[in-house]
KETI-596733 format. One record per residue: residue number from 0; y, z, x of N, C-alpha, C in turn. Coordinates in steps of 0.1 Angstrom, whole numbers. Layout:
PT    k  n.north   n.up  n.east  ca.north  ca.up  ca.east  c.north   c.up  c.east
PT  NUM        Y      Z       X         Y      Z        X        Y      Z       X
...
This chain:
PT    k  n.north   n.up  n.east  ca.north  ca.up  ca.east  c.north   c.up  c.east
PT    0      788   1028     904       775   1035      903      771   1038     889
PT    1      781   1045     882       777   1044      873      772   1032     856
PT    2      779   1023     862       772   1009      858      760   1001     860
PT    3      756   1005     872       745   1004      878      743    997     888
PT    4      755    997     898       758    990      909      760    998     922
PT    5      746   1002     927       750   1008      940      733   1012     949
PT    6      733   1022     954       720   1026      962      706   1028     950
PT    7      698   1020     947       689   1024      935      683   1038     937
PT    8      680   1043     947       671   1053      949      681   1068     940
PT    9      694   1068     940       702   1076      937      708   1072     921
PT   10      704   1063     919       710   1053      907      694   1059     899
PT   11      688   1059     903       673   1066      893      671   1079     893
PT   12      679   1085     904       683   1101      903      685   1104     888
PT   13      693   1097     889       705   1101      877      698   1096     865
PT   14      692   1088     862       687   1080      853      693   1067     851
PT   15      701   1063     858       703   1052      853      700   1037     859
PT   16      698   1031     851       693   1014      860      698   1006     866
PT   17      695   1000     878       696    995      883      704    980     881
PT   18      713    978     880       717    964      880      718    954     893
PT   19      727    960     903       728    956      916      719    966     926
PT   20      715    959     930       714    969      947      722    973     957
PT   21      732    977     957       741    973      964      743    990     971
PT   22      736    991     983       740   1004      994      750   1005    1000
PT   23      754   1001     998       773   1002     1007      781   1007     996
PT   24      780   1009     984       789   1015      976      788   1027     978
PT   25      800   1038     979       801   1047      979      801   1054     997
PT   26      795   1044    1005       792   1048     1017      808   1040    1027
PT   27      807   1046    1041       818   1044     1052      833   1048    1047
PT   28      832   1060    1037       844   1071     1039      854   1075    1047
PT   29      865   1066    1049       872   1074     1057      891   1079    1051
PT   30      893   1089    1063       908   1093     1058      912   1099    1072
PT   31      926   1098    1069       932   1105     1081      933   1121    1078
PT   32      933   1127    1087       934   1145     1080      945   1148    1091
PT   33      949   1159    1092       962   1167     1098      955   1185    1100
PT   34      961   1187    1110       960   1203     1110      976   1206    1114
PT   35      985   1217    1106       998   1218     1111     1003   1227    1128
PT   36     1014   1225    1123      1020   1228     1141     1032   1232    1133
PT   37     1037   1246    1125      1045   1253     1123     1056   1263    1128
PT   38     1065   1261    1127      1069   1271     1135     1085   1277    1124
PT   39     1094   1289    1128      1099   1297     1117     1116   1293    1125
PT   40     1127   1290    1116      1140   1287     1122     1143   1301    1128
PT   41     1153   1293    1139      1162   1308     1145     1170   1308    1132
PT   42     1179   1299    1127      1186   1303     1115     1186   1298    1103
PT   43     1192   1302    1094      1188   1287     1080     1194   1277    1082
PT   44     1187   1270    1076      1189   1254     1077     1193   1247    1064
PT   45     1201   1237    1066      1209   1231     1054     1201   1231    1045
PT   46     1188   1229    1046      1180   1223     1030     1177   1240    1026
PT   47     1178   1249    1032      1172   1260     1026     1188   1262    1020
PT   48     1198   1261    1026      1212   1263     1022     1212   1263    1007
PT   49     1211   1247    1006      1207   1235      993     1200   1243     982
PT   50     1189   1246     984      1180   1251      978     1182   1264     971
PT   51     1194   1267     972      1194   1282      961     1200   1274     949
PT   52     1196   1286     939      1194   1277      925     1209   1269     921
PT   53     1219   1279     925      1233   1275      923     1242   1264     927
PT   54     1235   1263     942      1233   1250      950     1232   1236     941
PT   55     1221   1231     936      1209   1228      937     1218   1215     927
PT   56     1226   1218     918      1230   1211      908     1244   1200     916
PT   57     1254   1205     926      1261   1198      928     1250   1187     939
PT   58     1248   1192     944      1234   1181      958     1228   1173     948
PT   59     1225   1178     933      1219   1166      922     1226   1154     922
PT   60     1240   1156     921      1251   1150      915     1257   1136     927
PT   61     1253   1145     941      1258   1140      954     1249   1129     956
PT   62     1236   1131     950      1223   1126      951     1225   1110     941
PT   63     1232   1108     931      1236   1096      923     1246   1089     931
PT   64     1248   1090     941      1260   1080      948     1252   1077     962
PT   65     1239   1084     966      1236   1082      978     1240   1089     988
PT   66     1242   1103     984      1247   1111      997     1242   1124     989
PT   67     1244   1133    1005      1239   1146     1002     1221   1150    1004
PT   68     1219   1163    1003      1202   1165     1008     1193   1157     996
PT   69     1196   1159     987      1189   1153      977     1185   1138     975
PT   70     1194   1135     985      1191   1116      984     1182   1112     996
PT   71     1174   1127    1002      1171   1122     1016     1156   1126    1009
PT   72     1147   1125    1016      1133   1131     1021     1133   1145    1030
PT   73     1127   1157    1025      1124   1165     1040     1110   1163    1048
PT   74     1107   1148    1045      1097   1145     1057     1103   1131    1057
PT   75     1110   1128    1062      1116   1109     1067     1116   1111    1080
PT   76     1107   1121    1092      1109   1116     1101     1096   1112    1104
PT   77     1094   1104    1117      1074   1103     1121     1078   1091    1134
PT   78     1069   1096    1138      1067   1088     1154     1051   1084    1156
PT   79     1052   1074    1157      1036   1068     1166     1037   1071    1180
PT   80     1024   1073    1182      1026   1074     1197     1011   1073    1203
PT   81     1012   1073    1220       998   1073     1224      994   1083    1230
PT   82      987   1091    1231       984   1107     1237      976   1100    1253
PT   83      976   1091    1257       971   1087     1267      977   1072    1270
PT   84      987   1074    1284       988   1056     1282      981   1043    1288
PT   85      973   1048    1291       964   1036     1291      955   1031    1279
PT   86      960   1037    1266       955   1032     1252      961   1019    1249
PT   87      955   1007    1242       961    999     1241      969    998    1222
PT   88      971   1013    1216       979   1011     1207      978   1032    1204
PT   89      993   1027    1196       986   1045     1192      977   1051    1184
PT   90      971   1059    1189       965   1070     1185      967   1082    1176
PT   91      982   1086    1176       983   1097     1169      998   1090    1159
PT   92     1002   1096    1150      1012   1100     1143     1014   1111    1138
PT   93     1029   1113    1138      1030   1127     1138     1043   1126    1129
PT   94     1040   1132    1118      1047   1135     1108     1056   1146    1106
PT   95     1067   1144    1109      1078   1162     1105     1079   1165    1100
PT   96     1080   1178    1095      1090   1181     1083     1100   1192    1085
PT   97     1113   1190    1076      1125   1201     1078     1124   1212    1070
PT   98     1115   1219    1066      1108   1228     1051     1094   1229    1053
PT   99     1090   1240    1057      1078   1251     1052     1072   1243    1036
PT  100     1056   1243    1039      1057   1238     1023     1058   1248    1012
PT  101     1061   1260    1016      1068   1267     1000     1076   1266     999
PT  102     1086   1256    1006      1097   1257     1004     1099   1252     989
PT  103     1111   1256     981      1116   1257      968     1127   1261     960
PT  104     1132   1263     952      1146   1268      947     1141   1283     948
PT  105     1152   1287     950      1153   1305      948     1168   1312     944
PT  106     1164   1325     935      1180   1329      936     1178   1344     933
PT  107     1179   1353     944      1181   1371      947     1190   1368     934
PT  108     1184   1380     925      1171   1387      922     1159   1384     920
PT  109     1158   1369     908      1148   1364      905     1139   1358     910
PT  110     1143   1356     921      1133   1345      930     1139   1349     942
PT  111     1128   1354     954      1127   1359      967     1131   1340     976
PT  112     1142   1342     985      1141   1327      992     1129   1327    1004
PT  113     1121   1314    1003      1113   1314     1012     1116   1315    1027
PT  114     1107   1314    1031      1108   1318     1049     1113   1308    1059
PT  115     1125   1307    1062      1128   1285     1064     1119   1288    1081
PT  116     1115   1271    1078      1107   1266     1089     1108   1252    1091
PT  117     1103   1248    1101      1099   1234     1105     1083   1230    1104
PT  118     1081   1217    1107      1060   1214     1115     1063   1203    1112
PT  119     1053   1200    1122      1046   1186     1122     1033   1186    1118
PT  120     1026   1172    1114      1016   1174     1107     1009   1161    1120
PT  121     1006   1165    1127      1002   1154     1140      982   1146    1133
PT  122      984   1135    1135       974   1132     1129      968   1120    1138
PT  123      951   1118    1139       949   1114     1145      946   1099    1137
PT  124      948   1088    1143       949   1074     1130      937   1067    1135
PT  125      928   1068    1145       914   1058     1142      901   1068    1147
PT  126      900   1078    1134       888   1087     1134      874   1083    1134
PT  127      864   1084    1142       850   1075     1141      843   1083    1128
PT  128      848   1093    1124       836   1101     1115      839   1091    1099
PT  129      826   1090    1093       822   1084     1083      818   1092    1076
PT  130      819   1095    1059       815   1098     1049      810   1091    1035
PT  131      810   1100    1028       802   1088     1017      807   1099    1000
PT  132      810   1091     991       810   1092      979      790   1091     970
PT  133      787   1101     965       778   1104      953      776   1107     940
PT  134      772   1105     934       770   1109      919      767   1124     916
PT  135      773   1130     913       769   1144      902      761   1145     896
PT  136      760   1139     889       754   1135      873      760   1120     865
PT  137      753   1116     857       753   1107      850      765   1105     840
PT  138      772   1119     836       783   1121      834      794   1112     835
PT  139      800   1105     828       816   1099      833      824   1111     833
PT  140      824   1120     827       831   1132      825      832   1138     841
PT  141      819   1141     846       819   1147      858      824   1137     870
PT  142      832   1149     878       835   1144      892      830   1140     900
PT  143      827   1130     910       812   1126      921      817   1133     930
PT  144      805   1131     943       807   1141      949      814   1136     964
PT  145      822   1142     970       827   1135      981      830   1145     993
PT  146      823   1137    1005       817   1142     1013      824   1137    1027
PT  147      832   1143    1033       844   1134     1040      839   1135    1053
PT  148      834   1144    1057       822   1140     1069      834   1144    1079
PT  149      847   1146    1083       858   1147     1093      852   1156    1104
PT  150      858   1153    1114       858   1158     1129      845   1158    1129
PT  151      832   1147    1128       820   1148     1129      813   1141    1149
PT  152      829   1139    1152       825   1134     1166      836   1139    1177
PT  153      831   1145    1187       836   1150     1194      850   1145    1199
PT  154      850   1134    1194       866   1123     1202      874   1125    1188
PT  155      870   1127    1176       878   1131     1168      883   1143    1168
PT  156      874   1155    1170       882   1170     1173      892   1169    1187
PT  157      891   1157    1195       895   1159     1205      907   1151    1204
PT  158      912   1146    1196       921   1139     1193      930   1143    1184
PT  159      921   1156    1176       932   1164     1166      937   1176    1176
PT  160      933   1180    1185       936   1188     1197      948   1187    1205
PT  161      945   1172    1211       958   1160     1212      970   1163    1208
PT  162      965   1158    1197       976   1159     1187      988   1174    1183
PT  163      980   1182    1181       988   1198     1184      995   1200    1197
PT  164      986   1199    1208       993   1197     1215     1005   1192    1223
PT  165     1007   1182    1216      1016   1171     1219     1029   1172    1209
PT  166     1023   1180    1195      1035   1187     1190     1042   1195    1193
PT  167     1034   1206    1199      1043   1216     1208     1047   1214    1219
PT  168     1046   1200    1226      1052   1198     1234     1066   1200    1229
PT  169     1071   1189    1219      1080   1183     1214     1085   1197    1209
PT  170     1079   1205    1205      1090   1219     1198     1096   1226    1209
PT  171     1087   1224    1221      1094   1232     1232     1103   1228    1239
PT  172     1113   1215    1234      1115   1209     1245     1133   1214    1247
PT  173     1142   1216    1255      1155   1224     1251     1159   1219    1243
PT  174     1161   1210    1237      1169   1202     1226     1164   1210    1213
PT  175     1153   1215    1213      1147   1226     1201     1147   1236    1201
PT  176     1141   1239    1214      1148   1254     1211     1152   1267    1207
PT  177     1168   1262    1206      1181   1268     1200     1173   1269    1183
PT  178     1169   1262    1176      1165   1263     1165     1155   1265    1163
PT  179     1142   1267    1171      1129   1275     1163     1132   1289    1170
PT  180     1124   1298    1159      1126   1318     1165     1109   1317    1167
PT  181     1100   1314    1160      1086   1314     1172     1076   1300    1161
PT  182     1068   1302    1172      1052   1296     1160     1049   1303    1155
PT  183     1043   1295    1139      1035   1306     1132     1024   1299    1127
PT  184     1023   1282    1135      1005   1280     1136     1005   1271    1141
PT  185     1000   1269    1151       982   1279     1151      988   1290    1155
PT  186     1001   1294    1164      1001   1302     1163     1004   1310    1184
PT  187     1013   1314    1186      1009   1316     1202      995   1317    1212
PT  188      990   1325    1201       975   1329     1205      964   1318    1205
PT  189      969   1310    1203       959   1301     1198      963   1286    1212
PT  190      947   1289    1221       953   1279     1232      942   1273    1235
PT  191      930   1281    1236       917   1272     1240      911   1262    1233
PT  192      902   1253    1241       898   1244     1231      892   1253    1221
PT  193      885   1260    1220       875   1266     1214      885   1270    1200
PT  194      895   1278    1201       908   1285     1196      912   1268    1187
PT  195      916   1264    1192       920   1253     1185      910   1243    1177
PT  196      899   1243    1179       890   1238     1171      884   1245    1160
PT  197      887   1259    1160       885   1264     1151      892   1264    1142
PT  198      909   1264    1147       921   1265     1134      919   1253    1129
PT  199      916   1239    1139       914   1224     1130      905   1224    1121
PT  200      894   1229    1126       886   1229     1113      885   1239    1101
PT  201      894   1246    1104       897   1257     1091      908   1255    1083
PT  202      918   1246    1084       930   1245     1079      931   1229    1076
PT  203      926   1219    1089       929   1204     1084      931   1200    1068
PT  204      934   1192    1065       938   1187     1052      937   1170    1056
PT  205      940   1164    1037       935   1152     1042      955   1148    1040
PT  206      953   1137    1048       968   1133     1042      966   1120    1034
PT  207      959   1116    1022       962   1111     1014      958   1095    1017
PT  208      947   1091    1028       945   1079     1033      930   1076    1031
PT  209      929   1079    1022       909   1078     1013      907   1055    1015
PT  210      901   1058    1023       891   1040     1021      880   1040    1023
PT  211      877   1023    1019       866   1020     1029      850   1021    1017
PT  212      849   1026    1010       834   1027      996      832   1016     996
PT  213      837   1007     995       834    987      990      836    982    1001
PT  214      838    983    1007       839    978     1024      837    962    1017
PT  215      848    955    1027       844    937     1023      837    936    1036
PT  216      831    922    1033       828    914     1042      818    903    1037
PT  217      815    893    1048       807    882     1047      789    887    1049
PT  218      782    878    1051       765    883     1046      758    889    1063
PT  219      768    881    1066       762    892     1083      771    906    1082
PT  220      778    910    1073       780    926     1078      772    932    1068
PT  221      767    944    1078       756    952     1070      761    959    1054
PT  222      753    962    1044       764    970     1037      775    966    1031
PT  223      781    954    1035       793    951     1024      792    945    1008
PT  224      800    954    1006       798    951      991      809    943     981
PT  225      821    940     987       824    925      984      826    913     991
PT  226      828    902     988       830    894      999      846    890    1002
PT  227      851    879    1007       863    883     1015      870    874    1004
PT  228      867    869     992       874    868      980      876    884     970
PT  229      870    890     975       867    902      965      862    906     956
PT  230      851    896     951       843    890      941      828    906     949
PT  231      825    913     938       814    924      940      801    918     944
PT  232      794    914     956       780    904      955      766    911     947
PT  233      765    898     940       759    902      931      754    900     912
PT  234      767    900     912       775    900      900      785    889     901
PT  235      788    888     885       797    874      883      807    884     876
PT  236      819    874     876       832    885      870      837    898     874
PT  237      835    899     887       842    913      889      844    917     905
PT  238      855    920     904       858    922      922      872    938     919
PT  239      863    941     937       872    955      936      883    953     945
PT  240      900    955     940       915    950      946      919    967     946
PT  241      913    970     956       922    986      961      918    991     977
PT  242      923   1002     982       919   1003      996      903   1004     996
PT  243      893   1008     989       878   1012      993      873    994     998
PT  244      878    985     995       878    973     1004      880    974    1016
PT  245      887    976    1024       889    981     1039      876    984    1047
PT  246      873    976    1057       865    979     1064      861    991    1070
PT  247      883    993    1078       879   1002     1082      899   1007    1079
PT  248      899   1020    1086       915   1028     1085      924   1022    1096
PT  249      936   1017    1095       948   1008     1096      949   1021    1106
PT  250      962   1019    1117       966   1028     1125      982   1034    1117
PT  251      982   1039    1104       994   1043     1096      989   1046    1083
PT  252      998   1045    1078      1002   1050     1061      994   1034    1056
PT  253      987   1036    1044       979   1023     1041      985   1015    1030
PT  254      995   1021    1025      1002   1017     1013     1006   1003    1015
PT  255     1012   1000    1020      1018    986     1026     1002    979    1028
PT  256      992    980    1034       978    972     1031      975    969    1018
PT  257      975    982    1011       969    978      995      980    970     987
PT  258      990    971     989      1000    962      983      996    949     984
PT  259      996    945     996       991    932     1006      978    929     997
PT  260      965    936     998       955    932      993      955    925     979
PT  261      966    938     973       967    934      958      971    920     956
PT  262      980    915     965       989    905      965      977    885     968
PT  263      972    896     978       959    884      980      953    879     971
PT  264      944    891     965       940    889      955      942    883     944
PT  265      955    887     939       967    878      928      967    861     934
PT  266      967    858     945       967    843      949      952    838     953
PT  267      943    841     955       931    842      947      927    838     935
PT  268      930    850     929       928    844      912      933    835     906
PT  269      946    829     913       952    818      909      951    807     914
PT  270      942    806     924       938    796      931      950    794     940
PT  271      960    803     944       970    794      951      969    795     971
PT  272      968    787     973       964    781      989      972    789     996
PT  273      970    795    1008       973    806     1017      985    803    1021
PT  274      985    791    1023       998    787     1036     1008    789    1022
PT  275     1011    782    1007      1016    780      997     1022    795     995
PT  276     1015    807     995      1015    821      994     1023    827    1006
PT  277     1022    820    1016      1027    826     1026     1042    823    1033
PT  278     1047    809    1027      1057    802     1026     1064    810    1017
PT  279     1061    814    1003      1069    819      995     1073    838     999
C-alpha cells in the first residue's frame, strides 16, 4: 500500500499514488483465536516443582542430554477433533497446557510462587469471519490498522462455544479429576449461551495464525492479488512468498504451509519442474 499498490480510493487518502489497483490487498483477514478453559491444581505439579529458582539450574543441565522438564514444552499436547460427527474433518483444536500463563521462576521471599494450573486453549480452525488490513497514515513509521473482524458470524461464536464446552468435558472426566481443585474460567458460573459469549468475546485472543491480505489466485477469483506463480498482477519483478497468499486458513498450525509455499516458490524461481521438486 504503501508503494502504491492496493485499493486507490484509500491510496489517495493518504496521498499517495496510485501505481496498481489492486483491491484485494490488505482485504480477506483471517486468524484462528482461542478463549481459555482454566482451571487451578488440586496439588503442585512437577513443572511448578522445577520452577523454583534453586530448581531451575540442575533441569538446565538435564535439559543438554535430552531429559528432564526443560527439554519438554508445557504445551506439547493438542488434539483435533470434530465437535459434531457428521463433519467431514475437524473443526476444533484444542491446545493444553501444564502451567497458568504466569507461570515463571519464583523463590519465598523474593518472588511470591504462582498459582499452579492447567487450560486448554480450544480453538475453532475454519472461521467464516473476514477482516481487512488499512493504512494509518502515509507514515512507514506508523502501524496500519488491523481489523480482525472475529466471531462476526453466528457459526463462529457457535463454534468457539463448542469448543469450551468440549474442554470441560475433557477436565471432568475421572481420569482428571484427582488433579484439578476447581475452574477459574470462564469459570462455574458461566453456562449459558449468552454467559459464554460474552466471556468469548471479552477474553478471545488470536493464536498467532494471521493470513490471507494477497490472497493468490487466477483472473476468475475476485480480488486476488497474486497469481499462482506468485508474481503481484500488475507489476513486473515482484511476488509475495508468505502466508497473506493463502486463500484461505488450513485446518491447524500454518507453519508447515508457509514453509511449503516458500519452498514452491524457490522452485519457481528456478524454473525447476514440479514432478523434479517433488521427487527430491
Amino acid at each position: 500500500m504503501l508503494s502504491g499498490i492496493g485499493l486507490p480510493e484509500m491510496l489517495r487518502r493518504h496521498g499517495i499514488s496510485c501505481r496498481v489497483a489492486a483491491p484485494g490487498v490488505g482485504s480477506n483477514l483471517q486468524d484462528h483465536i482461542a478463549a481459555n478453559v482454566d482451571c487451578l491444581r488440586a496439588d503442585e505439579g512437577p513443572l511448578h516443582k522445577a520452577l523454583r529458582l534453586d530448581r531451575i539450574v540442575p533441569e538446565l543441565i538435564k535439559a543438554q542430554f535430552g531429559k528432564g522438564l526443560a527439554a519438554s514444552l508445557p504445551n506439547n499436547v493438542m488434539a483435533f477433533l470434530k465437535s459434531e460427527p457428521g463433519l467431514a474433518a475437524p473443526d476444533l483444536q484444542l491446545l493444553f497446557r501444564v502451567a497458568p500463563m504466569s507461570a515463571g521462576p519464583y523463590l519465598v521471599p523474593f518472588r511470591a510462587p504462582y498459582r499452579d494450573g492447567f487450560g486448554c486453549r480450544p480453538t475453532p480452525l475454519r472461521p467464516e469471519s473476514r477482516g481487512f488490513l488499512a493504512l494509518a497514515s502515509a507514515d512507514a513509521e506508523q502501524a496500519p490498522l488491523i481489523h480482525l473482524n472475529m466471531l462476526a458470524t453466528e457459526k463462529d461464536i457457535d463454534a468457539a462455544r463448542r469448543g469450551i464446552r468440549l474442554a470441560r468435558e475433557i477436565f471432568n472426566e475421572p481420569s482428571v479429576r484427582p488433579f484439578r481443585k476447581c475452574e477459574v474460567a470462564p469459570g462455574p458460573d458461566v453456562q449459558t449461551d449468552r454467559d459464554l459469549d460474552a466471556y468469548i468475546r471479552s477474553t478471545a485472543t488470536t493464536v498467532y495464525h494471521p493470513l490471507g491480505t494477497c490472497r493468490m489466485g487466477d483472473d476468475s477469483v475476485e480480488n486476488a492479488v497474486v497469481n499462482t506463480d506468485l508474481k503481484v498482477k500488475g507489476i513486473d519483478g515482484l511476488r509475495v512468498v508468505d502466508a497473506s497468499v493463502m486463500p484461505d486458513l488450513v485446518g491447524g498450525n500454518i507453519n508447515a504451509s508457509v514453509i511449503m509455499i516458500a519452498e514452491r516458490a524457490a522452485d519457481v524461481i528456478r524454473k525447476r519442474p514440479l514432478e523434479c521438486a517433488l521427487a527430491i
